[in-house]
C-alpha positions as YAML, in Angstrom:
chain: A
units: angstrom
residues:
- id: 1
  name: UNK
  ca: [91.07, 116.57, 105.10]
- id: 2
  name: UNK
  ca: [94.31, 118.05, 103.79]
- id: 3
  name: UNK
  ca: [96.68, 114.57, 103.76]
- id: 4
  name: UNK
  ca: [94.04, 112.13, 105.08]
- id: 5
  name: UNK
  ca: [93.21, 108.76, 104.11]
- id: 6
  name: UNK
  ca: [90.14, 107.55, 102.94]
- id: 7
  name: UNK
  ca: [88.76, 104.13, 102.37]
- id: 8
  name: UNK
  ca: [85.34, 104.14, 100.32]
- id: 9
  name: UNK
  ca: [83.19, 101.31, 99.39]
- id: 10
  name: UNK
  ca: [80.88, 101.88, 96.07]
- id: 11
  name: UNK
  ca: [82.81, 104.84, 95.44]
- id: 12
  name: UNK
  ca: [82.74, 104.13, 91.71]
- id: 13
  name: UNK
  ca: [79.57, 105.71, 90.89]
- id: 14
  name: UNK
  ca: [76.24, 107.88, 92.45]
- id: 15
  name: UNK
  ca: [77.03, 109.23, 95.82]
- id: 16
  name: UNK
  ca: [80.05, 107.33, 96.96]
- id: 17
  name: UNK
  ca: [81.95, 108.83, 93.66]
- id: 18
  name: UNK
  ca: [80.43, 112.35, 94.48]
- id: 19
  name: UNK
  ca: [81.75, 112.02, 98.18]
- id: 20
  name: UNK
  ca: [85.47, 110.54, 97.13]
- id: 21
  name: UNK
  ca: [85.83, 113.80, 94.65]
- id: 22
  name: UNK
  ca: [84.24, 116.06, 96.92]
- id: 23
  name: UNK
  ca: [86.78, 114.88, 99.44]
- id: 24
  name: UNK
  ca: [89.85, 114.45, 97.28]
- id: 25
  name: UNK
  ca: [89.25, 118.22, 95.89]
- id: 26
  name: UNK
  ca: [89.71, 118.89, 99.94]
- id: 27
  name: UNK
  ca: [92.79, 117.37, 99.76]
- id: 28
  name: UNK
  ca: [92.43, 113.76, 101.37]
- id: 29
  name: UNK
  ca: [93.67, 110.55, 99.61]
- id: 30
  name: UNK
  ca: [90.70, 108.75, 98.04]
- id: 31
  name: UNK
  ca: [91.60, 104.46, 98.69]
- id: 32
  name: UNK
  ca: [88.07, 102.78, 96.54]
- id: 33
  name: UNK
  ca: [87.24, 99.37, 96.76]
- id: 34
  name: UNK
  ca: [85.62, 98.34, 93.41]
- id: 35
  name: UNK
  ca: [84.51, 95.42, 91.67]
- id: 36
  name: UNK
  ca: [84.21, 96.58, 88.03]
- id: 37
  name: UNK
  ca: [87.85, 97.60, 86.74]
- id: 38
  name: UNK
  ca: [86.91, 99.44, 83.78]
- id: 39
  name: UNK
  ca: [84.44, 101.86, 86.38]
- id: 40
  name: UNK
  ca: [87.53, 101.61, 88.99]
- id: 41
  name: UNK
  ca: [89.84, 103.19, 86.44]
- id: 42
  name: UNK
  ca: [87.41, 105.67, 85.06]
- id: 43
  name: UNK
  ca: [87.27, 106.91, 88.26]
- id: 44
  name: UNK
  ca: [90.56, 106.93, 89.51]
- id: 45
  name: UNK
  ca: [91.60, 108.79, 86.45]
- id: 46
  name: UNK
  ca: [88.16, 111.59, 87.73]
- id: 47
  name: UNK
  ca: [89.84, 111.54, 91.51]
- id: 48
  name: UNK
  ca: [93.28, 112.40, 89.71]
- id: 49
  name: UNK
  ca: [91.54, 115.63, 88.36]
- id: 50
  name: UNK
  ca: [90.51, 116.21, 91.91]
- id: 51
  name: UNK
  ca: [93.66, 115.92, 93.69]
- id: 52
  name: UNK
  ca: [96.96, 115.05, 91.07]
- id: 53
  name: UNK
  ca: [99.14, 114.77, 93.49]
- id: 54
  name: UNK
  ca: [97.37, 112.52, 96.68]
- id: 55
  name: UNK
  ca: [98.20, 109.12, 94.70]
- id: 56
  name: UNK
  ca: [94.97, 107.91, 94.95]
- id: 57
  name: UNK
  ca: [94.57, 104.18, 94.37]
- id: 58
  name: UNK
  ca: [91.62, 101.02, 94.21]
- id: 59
  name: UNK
  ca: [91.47, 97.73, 95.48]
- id: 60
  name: UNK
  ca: [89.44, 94.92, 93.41]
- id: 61
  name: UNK
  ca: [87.32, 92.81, 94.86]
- id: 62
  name: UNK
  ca: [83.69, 91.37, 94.88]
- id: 63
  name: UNK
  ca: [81.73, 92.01, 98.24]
- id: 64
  name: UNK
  ca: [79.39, 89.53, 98.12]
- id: 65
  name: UNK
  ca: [82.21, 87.15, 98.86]
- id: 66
  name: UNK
  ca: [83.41, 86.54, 102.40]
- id: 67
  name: UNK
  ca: [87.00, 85.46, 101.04]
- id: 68
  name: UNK
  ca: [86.83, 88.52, 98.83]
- id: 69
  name: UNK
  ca: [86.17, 90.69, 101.39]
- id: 70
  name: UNK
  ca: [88.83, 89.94, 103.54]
- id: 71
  name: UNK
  ca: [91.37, 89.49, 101.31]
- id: 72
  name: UNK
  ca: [91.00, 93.15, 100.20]
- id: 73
  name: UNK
  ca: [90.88, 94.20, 103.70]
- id: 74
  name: UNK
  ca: [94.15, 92.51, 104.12]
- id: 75
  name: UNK
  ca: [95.37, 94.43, 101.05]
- id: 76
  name: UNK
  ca: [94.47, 97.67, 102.33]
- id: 77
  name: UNK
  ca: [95.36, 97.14, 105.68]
- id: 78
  name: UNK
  ca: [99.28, 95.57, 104.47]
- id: 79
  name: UNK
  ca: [99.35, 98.57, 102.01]
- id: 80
  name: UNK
  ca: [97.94, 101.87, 104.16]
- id: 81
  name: UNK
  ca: [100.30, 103.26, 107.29]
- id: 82
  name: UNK
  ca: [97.10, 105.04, 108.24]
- id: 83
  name: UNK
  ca: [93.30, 105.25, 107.36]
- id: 84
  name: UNK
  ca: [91.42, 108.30, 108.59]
- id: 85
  name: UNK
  ca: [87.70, 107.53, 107.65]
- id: 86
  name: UNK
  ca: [86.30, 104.11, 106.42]
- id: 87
  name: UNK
  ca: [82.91, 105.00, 104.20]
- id: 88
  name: UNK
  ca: [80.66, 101.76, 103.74]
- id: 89
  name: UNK
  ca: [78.95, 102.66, 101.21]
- id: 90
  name: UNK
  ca: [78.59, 99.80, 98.72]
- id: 91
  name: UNK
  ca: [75.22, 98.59, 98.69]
- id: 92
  name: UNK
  ca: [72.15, 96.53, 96.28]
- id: 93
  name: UNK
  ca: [69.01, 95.38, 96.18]
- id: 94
  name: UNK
  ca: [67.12, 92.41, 93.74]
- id: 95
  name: UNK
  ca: [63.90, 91.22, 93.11]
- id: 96
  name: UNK
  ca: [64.32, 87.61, 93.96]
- id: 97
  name: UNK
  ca: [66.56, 85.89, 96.65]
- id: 98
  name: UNK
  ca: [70.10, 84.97, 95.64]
- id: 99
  name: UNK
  ca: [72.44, 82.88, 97.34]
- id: 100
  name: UNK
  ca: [76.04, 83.36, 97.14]
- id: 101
  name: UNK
  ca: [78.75, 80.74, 97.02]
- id: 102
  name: UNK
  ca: [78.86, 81.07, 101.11]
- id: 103
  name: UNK
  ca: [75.24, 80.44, 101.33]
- id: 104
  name: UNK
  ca: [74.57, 84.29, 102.41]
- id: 105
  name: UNK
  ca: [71.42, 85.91, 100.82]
- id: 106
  name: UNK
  ca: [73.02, 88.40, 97.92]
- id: 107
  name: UNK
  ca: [71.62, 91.70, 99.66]
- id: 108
  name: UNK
  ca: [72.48, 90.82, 103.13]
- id: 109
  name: UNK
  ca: [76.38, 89.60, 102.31]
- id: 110
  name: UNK
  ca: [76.82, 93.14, 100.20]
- id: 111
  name: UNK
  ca: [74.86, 95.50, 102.47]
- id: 112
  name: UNK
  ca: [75.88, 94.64, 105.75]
- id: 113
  name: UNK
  ca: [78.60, 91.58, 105.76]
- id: 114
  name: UNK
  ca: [80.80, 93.58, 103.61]
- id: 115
  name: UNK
  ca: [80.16, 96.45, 106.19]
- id: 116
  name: UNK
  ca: [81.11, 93.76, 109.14]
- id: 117
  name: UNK
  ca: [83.81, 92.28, 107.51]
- id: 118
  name: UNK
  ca: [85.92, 95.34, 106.25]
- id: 119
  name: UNK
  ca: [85.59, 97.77, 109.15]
- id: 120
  name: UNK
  ca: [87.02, 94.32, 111.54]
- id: 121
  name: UNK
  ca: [89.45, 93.60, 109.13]
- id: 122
  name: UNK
  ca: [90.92, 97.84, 108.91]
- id: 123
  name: UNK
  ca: [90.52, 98.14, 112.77]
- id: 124
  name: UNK
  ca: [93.81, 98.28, 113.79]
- id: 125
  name: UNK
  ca: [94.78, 100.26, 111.45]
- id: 126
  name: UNK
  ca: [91.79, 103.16, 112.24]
- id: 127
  name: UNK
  ca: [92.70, 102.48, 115.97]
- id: 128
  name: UNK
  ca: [96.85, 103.31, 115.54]
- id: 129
  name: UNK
  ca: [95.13, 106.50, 112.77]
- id: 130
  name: UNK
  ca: [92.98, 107.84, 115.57]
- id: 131
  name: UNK
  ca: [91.18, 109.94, 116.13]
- id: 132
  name: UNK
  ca: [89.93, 108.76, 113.06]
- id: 133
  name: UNK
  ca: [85.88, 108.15, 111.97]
- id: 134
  name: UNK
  ca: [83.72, 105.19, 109.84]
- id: 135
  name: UNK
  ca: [80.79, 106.17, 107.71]
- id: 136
  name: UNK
  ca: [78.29, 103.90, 107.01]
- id: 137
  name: UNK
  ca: [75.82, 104.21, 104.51]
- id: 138
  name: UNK
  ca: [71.94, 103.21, 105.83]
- id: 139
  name: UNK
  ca: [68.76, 104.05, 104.58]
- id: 140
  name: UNK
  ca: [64.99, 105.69, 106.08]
- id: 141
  name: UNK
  ca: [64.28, 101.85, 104.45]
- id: 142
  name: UNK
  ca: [64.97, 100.74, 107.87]
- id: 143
  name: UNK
  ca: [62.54, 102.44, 109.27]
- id: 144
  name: UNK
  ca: [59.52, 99.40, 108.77]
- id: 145
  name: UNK
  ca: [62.11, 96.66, 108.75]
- id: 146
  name: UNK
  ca: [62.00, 94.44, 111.91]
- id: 147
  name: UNK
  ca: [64.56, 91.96, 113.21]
- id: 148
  name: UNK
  ca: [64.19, 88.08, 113.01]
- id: 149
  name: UNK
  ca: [66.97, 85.72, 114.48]
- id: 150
  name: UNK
  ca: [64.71, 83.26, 113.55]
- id: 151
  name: UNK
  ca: [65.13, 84.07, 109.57]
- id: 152
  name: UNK
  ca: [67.62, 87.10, 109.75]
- id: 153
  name: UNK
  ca: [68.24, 86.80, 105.53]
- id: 154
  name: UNK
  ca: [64.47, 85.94, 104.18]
- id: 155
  name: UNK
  ca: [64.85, 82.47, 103.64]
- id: 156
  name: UNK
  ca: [61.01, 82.50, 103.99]
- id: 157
  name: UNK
  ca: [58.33, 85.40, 102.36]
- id: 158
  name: UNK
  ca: [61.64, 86.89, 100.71]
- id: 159
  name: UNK
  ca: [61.03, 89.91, 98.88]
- id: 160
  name: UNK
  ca: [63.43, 92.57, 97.38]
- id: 161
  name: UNK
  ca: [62.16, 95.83, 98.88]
- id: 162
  name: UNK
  ca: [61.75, 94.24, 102.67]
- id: 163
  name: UNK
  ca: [65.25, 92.54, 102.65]
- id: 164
  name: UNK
  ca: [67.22, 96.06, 101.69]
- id: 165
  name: UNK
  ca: [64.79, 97.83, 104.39]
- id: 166
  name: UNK
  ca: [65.96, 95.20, 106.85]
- id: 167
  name: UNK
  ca: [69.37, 95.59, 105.20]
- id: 168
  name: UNK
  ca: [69.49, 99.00, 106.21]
- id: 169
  name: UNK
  ca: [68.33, 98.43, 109.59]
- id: 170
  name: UNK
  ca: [71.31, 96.13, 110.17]
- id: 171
  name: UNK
  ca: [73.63, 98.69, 109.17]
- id: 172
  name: UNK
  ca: [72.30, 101.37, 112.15]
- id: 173
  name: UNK
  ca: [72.39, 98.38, 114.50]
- id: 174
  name: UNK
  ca: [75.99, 97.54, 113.26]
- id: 175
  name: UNK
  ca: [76.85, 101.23, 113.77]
- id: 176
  name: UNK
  ca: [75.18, 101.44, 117.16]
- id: 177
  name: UNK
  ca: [77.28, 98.09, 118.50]
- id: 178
  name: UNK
  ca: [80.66, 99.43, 116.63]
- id: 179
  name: UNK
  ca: [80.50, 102.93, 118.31]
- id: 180
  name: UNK
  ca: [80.01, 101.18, 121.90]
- id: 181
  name: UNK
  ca: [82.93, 99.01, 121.20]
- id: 182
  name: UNK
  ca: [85.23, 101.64, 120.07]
- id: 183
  name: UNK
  ca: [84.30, 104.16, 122.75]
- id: 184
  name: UNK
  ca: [87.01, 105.68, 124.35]
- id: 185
  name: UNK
  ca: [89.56, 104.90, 121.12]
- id: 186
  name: UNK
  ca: [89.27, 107.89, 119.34]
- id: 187
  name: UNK
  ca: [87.47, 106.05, 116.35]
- id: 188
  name: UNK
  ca: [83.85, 106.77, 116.23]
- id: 189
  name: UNK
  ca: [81.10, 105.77, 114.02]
- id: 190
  name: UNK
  ca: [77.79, 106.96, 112.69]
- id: 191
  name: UNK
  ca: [75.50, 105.68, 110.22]
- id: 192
  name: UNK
  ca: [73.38, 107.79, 107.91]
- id: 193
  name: UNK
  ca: [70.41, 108.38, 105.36]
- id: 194
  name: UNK
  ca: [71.24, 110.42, 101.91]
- id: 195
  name: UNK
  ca: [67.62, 110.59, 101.13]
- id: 196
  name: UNK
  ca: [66.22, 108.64, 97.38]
- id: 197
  name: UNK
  ca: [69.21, 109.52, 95.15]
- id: 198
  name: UNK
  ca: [69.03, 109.27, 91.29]
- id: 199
  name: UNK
  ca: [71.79, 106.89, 90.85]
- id: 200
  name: UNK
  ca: [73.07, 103.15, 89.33]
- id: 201
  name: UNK
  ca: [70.69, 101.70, 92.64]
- id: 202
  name: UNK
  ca: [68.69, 99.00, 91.74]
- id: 203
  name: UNK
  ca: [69.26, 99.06, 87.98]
- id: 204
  name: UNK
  ca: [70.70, 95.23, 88.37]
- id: 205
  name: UNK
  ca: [67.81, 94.36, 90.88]
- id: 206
  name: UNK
  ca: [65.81, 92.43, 87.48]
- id: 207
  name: UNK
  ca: [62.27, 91.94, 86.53]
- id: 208
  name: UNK
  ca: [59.74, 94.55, 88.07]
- id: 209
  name: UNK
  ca: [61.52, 96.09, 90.89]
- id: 210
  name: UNK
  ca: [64.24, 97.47, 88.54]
- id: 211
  name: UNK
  ca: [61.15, 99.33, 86.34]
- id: 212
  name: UNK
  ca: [59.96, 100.32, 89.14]
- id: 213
  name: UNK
  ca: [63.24, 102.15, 90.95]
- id: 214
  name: UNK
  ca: [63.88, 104.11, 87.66]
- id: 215
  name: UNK
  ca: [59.89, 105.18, 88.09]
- id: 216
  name: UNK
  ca: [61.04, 106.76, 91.11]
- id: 217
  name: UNK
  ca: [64.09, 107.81, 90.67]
- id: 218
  name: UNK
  ca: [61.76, 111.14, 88.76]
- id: 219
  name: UNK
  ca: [61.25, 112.49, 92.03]
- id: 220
  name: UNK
  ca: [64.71, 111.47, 93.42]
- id: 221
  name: UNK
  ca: [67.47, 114.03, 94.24]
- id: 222
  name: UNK
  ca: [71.32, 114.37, 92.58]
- id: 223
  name: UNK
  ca: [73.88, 112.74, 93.68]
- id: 224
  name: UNK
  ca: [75.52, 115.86, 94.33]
- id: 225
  name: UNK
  ca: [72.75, 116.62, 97.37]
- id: 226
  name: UNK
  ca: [72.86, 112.96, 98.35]
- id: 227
  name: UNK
  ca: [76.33, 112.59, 98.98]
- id: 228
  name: UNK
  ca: [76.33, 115.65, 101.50]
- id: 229
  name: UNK
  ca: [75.92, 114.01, 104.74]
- id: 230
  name: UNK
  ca: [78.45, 111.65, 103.88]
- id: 231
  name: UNK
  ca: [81.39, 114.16, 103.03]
- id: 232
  name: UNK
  ca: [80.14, 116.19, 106.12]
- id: 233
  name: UNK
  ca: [80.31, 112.96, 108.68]
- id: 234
  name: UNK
  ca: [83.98, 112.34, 107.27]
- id: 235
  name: UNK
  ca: [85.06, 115.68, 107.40]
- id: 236
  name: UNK
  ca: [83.86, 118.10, 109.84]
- id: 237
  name: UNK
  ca: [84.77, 119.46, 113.27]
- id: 238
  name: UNK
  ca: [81.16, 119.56, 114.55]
- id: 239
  name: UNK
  ca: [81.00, 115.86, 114.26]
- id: 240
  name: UNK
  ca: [84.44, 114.76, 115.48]
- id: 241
  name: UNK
  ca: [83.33, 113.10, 118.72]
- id: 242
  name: UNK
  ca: [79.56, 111.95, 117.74]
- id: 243
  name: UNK
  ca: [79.32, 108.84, 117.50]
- id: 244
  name: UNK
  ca: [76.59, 106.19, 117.64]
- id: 245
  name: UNK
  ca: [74.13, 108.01, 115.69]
- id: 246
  name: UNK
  ca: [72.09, 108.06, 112.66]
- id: 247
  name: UNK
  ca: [72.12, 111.23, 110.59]
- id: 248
  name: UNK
  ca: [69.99, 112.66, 107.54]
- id: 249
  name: UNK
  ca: [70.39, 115.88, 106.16]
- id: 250
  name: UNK
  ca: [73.64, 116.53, 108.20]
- id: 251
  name: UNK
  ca: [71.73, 116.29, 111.65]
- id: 252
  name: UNK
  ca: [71.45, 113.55, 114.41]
- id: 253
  name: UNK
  ca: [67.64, 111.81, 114.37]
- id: 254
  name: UNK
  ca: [66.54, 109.24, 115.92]
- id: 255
  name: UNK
  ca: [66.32, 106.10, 113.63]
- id: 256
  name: UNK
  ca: [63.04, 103.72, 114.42]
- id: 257
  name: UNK
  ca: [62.42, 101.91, 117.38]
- id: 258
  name: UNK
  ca: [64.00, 98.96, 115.64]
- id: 259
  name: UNK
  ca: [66.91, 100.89, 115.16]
- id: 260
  name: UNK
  ca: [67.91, 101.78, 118.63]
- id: 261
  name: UNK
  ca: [67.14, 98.10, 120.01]
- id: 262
  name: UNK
  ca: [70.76, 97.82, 121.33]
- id: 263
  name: UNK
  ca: [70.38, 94.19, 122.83]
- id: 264
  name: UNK
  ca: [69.37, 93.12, 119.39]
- id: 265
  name: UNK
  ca: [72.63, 95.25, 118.10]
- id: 266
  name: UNK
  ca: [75.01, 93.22, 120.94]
- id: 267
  name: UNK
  ca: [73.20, 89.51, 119.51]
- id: 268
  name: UNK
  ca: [73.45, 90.34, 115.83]
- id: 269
  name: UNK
  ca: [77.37, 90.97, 116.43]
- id: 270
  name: UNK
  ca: [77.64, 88.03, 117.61]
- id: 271
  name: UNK
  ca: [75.52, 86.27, 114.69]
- id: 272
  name: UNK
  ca: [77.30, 88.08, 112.15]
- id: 273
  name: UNK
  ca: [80.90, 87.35, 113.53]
- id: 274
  name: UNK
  ca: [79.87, 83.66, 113.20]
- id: 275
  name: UNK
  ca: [78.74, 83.94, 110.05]
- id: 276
  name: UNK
  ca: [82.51, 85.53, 109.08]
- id: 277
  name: UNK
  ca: [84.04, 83.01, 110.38]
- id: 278
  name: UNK
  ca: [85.64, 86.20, 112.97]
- id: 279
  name: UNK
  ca: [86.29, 86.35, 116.68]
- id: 280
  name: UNK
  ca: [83.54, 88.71, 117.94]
...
């Protein structure tokens, strides 16, 4: 990783800032993408510790925003020569259905159009880095999540848990489409599952769902543990021509049937791009 660059996505905290030090200690040039600028700076000055002399830097911006998530893409992409791995990490979940100011359900615009609409506006820049990789962070929530064209963001029988499990879902499915796209380019990309991390997750979800992820988050694992898969699917040599996959525990398994339906992968490209206003 010795000179690399690396763009990371809820890298300010839990296992995106575990995988941006890990990585920075290995020598690569941590770019985050926060929203919170006190958090951004705490952790910038952390990654400095790491690696003094990569010039790390972060990029402001809210995710749930389509203008806000292009606009940093732009950023990055105007300020970066190069960008080695792309980590989308940033991700939420809340217990009632929120609407956003471009009529996106909250958990869908953060967890996957964020994911969409980053990794299409850094393309060309991974495609001149190449071979270069993207990371995206999913979930074993996908794994009883369905898709439905009909009501892709729970505008009906909306509930917290079931729209980050279908969340999740779109984020293999986004992987699976990407990596077919980019075959051939040198840039490949594979999706993955950290396993139930104690981290900030869901403490901004509200009401009873928030009670009930710190509850859980007794039996959950560190951080440290969580963000392994991550640092090993932007770093090593065993994985620098998979793509396509979905990994857990730094090996290739199959997600659910859901997850490899790669017709419904090709159609919700083409919803999404619509939805972002971007050629697909």
């Amino acid at each position: 990783m010795q000179g690399k660059v690396v763009v990371i996505t809820g890298g300010t905290s839990g296992i995106g800032q575990v995988a941006a030090e890990k990585l920075a200690a290995m020598g690569a040039r941590i770019v985050l993408v926060a929203r919170e600028r006190a958090r951004g700076e705490a952790t910038l000055a952390r990654l400095r510790g790491f690696g003094p002399a990569q010039a790390h830097t972060v990029h402001y911006a809210d995710l749930s925003r389509l203008a806000e998530m292009k606009r940093v893409a732009q950023e990055i992409a105007a300020a970066e020569a190069r960008i080695d791995v792309l980590m989308n990490n940033a991700g939420a979940i809340f217990t009632d259905r929120r609407v956003t100011e471009d009529g996106l359900e909250l958990t869908f615009a953060i967890n996957h159009m964020s994911y969409f609409v980053l990794t299409q506006g850094l393309r060309e820049r991974l495609l001149a880095s190449g071979p270069a990789r993207i990371v995206n962070t999913s979930s074993n929530a996908h794994t009883r999540a369905r898709l439905d064209f009909n009501d892709l963001q729970m505008a009906q029988g909306y509930a917290g848990f079931k729209m980050y499990g279908r969340s999740k879902l779109l984020n293999i499915l986004f992987t699976r489409e990407l990596a077919r796209r980019l075959a051939g380019t040198g840039v490949t990309a594979n999706s993955l599952h950290p396993g139930f991390v104690n981290t900030r997750f869901g403490d901004q979800a509200g009401g009873a769902l928030s009670s009930m992820v710190r509850v859980m988050k007794l039996l959950a694992i560190s951080p440290d543990k969580g963000a392994e898969t991550m640092v090993y699917l932007a770093s090593s040599d065993d994985v620098g021509k998979t793509t396509g996959e979905y990994f857990y525990k730094c090996k290739a398994t199959p997600p659910s049937k859901a997850g490899q339906d790669d017709e419904g992968a090709q159609r919700l490209w083409q919803e999404t791009a619509k939805l972002a206003g971007l050629p697909e």
